[in-house]
ChimeraX commands (.cxc) that place a marker at each C-alpha (Angstrom):
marker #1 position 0.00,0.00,0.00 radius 0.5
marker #1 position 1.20,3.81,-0.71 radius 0.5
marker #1 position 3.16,5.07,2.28 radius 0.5
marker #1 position 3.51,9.01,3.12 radius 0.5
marker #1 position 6.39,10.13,4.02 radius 0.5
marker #1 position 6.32,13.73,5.60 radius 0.5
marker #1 position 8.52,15.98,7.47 radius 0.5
marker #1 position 7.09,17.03,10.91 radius 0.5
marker #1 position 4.49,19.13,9.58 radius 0.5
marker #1 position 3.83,18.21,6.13 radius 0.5
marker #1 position 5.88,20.83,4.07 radius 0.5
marker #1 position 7.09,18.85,1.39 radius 0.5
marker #1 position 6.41,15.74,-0.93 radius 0.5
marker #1 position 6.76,12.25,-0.65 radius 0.5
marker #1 position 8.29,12.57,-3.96 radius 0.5
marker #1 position 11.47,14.50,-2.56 radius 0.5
marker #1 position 11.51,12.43,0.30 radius 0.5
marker #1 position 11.88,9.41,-2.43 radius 0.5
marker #1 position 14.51,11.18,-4.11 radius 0.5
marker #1 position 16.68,12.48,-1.99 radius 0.5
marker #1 position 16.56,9.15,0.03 radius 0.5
marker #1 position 17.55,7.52,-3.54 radius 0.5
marker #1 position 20.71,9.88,-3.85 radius 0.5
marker #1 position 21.83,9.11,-0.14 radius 0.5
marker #1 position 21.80,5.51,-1.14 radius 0.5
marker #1 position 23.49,5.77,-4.30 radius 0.5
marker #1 position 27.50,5.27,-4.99 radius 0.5
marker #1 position 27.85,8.76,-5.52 radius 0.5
marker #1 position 26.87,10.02,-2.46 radius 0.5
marker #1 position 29.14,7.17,-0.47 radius 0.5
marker #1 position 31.39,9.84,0.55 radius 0.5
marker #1 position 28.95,12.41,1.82 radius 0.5
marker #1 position 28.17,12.81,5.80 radius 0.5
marker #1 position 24.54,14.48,5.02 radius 0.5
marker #1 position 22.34,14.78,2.17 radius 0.5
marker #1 position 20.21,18.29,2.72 radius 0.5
marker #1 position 16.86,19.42,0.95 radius 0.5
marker #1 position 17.25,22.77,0.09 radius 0.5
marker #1 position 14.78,25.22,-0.48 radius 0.5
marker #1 position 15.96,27.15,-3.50 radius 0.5
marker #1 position 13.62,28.48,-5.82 radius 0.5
marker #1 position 14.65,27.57,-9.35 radius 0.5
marker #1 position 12.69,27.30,-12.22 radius 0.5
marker #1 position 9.71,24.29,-12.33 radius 0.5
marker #1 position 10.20,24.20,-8.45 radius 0.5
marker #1 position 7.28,24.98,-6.15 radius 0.5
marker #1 position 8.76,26.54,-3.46 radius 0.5
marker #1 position 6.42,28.35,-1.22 radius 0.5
marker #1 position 7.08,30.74,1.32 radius 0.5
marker #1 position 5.62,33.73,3.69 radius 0.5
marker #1 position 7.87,36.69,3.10 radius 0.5
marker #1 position 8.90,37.02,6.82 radius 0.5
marker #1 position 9.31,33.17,6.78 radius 0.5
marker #1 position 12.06,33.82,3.91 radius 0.5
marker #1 position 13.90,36.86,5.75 radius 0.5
marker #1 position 13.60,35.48,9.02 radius 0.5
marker #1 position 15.58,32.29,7.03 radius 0.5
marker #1 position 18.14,34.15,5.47 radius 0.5
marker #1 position 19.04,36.05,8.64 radius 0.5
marker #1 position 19.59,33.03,10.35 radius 0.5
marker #1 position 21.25,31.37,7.33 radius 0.5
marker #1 position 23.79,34.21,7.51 radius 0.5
marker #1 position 24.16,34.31,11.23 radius 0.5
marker #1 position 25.08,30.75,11.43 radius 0.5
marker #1 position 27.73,31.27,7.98 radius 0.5
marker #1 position 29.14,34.00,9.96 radius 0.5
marker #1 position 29.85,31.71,12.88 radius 0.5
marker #1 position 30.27,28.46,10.95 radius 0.5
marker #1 position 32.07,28.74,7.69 radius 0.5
marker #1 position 31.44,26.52,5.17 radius 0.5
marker #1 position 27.83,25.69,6.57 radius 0.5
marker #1 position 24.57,24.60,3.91 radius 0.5
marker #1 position 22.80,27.71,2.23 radius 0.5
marker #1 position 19.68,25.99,3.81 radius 0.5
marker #1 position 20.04,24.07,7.34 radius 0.5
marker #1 position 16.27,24.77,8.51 radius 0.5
marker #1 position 14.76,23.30,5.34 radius 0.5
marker #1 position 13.71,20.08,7.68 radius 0.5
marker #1 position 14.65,17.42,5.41 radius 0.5
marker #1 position 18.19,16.06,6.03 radius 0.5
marker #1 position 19.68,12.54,5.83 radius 0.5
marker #1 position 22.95,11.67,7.88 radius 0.5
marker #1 position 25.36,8.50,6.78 radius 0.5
marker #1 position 25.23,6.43,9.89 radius 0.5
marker #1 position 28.79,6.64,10.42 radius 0.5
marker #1 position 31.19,6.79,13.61 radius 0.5
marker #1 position 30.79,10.78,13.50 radius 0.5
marker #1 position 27.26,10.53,13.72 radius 0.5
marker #1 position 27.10,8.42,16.64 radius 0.5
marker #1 position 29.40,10.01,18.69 radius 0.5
marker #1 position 27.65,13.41,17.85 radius 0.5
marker #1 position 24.10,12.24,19.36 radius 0.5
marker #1 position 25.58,10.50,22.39 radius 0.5
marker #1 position 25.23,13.13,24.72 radius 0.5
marker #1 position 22.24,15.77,25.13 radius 0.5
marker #1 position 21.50,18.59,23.13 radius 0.5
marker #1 position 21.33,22.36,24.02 radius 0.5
marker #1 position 18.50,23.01,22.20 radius 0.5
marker #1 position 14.79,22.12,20.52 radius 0.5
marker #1 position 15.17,24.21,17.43 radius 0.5
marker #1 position 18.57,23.90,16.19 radius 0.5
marker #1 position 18.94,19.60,16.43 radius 0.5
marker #1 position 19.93,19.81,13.08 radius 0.5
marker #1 position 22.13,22.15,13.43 radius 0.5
marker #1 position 23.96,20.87,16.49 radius 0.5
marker #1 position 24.18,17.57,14.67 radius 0.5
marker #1 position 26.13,19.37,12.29 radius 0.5
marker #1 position 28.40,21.08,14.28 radius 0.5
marker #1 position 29.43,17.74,16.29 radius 0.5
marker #1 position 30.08,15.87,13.35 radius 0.5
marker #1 position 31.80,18.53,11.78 radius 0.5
marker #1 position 33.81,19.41,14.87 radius 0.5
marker #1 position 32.97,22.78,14.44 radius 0.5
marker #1 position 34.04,23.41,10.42 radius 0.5
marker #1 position 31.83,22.43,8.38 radius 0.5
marker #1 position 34.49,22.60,6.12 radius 0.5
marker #1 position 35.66,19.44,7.25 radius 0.5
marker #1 position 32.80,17.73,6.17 radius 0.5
marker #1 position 30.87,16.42,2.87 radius 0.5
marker #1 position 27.61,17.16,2.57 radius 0.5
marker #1 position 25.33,17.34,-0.56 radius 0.5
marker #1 position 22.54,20.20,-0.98 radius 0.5
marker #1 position 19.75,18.95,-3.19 radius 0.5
marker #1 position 17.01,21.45,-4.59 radius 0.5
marker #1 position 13.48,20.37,-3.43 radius 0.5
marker #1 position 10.93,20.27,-5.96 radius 0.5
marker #1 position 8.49,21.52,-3.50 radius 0.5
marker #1 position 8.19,23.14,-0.47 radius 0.5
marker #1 position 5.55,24.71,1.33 radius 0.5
marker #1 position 4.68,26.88,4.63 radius 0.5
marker #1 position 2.29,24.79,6.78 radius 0.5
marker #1 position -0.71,27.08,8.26 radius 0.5
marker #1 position -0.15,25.32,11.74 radius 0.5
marker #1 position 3.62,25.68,12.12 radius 0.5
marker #1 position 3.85,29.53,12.96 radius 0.5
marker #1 position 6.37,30.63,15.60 radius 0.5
marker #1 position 4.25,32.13,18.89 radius 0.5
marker #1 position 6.31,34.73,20.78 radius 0.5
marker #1 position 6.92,32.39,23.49 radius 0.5
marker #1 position 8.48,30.22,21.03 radius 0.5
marker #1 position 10.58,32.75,19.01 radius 0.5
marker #1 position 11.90,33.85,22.55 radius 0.5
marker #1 position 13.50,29.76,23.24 radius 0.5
marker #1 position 14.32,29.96,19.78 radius 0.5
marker #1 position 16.75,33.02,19.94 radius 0.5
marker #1 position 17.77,31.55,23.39 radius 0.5
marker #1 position 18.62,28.22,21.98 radius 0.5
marker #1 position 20.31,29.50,18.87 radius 0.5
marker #1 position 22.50,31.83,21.48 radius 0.5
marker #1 position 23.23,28.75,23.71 radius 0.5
marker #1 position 24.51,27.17,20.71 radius 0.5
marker #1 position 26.50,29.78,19.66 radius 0.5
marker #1 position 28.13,30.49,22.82 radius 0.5
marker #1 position 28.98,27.57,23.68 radius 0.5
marker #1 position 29.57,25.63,20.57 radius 0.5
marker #1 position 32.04,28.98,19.31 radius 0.5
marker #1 position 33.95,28.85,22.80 radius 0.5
marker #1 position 34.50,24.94,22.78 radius 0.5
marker #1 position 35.93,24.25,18.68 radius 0.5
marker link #1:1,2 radius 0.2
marker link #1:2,3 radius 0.2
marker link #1:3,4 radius 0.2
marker link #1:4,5 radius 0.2
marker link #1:5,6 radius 0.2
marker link #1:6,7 radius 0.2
marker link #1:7,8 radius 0.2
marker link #1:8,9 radius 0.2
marker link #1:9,10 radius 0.2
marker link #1:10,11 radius 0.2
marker link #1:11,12 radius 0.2
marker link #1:12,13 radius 0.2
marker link #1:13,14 radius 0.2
marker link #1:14,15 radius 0.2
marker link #1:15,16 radius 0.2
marker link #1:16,17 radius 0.2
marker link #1:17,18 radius 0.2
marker link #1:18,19 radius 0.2
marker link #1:19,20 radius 0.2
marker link #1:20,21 radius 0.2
marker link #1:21,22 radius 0.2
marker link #1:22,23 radius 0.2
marker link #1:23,24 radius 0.2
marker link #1:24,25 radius 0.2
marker link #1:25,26 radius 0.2
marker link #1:26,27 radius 0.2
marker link #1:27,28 radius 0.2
marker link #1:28,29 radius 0.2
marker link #1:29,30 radius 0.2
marker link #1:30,31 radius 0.2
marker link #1:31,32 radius 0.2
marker link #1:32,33 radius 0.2
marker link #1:33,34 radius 0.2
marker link #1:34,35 radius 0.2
marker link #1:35,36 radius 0.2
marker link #1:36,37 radius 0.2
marker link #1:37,38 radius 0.2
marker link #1:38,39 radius 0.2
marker link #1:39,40 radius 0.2
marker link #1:40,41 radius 0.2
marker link #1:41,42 radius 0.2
marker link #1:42,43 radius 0.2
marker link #1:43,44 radius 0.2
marker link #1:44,45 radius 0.2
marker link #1:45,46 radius 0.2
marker link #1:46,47 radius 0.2
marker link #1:47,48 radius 0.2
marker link #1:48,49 radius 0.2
marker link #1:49,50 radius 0.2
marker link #1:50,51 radius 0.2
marker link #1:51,52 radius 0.2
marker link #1:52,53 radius 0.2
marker link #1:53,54 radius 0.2
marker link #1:54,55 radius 0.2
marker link #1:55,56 radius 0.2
marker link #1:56,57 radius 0.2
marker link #1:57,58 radius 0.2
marker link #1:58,59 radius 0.2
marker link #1:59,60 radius 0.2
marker link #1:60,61 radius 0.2
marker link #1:61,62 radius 0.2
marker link #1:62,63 radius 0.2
marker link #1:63,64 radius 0.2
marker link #1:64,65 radius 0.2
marker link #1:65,66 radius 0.2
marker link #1:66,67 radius 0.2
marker link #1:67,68 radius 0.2
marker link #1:68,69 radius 0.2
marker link #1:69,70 radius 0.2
marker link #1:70,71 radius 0.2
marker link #1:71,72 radius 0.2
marker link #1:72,73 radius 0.2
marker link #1:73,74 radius 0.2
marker link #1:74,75 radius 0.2
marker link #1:75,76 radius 0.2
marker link #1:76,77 radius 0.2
marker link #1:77,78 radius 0.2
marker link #1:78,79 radius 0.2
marker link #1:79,80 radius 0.2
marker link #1:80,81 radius 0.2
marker link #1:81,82 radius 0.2
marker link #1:82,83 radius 0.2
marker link #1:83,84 radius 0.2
marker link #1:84,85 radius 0.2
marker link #1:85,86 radius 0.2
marker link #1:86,87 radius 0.2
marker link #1:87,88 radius 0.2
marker link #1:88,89 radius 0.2
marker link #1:89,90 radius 0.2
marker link #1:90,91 radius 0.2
marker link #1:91,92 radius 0.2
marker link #1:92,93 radius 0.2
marker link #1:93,94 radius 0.2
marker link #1:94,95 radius 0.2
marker link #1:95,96 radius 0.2
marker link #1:96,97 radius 0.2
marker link #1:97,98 radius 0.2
marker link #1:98,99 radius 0.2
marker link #1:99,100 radius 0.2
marker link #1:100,101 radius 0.2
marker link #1:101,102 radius 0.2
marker link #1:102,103 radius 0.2
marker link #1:103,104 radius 0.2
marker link #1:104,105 radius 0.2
marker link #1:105,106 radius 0.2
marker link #1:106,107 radius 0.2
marker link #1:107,108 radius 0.2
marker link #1:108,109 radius 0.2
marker link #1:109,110 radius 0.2
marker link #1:110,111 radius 0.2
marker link #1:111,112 radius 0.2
marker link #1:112,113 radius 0.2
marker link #1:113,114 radius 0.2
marker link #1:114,115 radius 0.2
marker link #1:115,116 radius 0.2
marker link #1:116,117 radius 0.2
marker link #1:117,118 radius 0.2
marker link #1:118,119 radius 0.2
marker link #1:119,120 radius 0.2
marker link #1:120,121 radius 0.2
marker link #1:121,122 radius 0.2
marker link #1:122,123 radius 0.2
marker link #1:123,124 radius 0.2
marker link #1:124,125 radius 0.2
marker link #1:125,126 radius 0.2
marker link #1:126,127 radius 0.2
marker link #1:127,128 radius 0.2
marker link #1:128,129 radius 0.2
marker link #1:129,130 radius 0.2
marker link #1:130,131 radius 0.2
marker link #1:131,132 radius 0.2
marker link #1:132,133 radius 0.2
marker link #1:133,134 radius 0.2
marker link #1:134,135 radius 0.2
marker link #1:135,136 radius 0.2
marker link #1:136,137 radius 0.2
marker link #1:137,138 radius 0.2
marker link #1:138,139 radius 0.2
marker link #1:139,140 radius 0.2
marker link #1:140,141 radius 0.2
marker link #1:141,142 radius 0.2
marker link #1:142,143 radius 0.2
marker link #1:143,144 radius 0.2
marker link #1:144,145 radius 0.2
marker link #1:145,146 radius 0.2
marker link #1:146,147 radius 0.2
marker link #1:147,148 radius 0.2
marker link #1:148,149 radius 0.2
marker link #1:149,150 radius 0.2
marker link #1:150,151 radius 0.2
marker link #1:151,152 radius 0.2
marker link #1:152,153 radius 0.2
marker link #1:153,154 radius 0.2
marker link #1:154,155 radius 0.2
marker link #1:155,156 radius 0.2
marker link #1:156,157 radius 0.2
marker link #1:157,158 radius 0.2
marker link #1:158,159 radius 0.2
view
């Protein structure tokens, strides 16, 4: 029977998920530590996105390239696939600082900090959409800054 395959809150398409799972498996992509799905919004892709959802994304994209060189042009897109290698294991052994940046975290510990140290593979979703129900309250905005701060401090002061 069909299985649907979604991210948390249903913002892309079982067909991504399909083919970006299909690239991670392939021996091309043997190499890579991470395959990404990348919002980018190329021609015959359906990428859609509130305004503020956008900005608020490329403020944080740049925030964490400032601290992180070498890091994806998309790390919130939700859709990532890690190689289950000794990297990755050791990097989710112990807790994480925060509830809105896993992904991001993940990265870091496998990376040790320099993402330039590590292959990863940004693939261009075909589609990609906002989800009514997934808006940021100000309660939540607030943890998120705090978490993304947490990570920052501490993450900047330890590699």
């Amino acid at each position: 029977f069909p299985v649907t395959i979604r991210d948390s809150d249903g913002a892309f398409s079982n067909e991504d998920v399909s083919r970006l799972l299909k690239l991670a498996n392939s021996e091309d992509f043997r190499s890579f530590h991470a395959i990404l799905g990348s919002r980018v919004k190329l021609g015959g892709r359906e990428i859609k996105r509130r305004i503020q959802r956008h900005v608020l994304g490329r403020v944080l994209a740049t925030l964490i390239g400032i601290l992180w060189k070498g890091s994806p042009y998309d790390m919130q897109s939700g859709f990532k696939v890690f190689v289950n290698s000794k990297r990755l294991q050791n990097a989710i052994k112990t807790p994480f600082y925060s509830k809105w940046f896993l992904d991001l975290e993940i990265f870091i510990r496998i990376s040790n900090g320099d993402f330039l140290e590590i292959r990863y593979w940004e693939e261009p979703l075909m589609f990609w959409q906002d989800v009514a129900n997934s808006k940021l309250n100000p309660s939540q905005i607030f943890r998120a800054v705090k978490d993304f701060l947490t990570i920052a401090v501490f993450y900047r002061r330890t590699s």
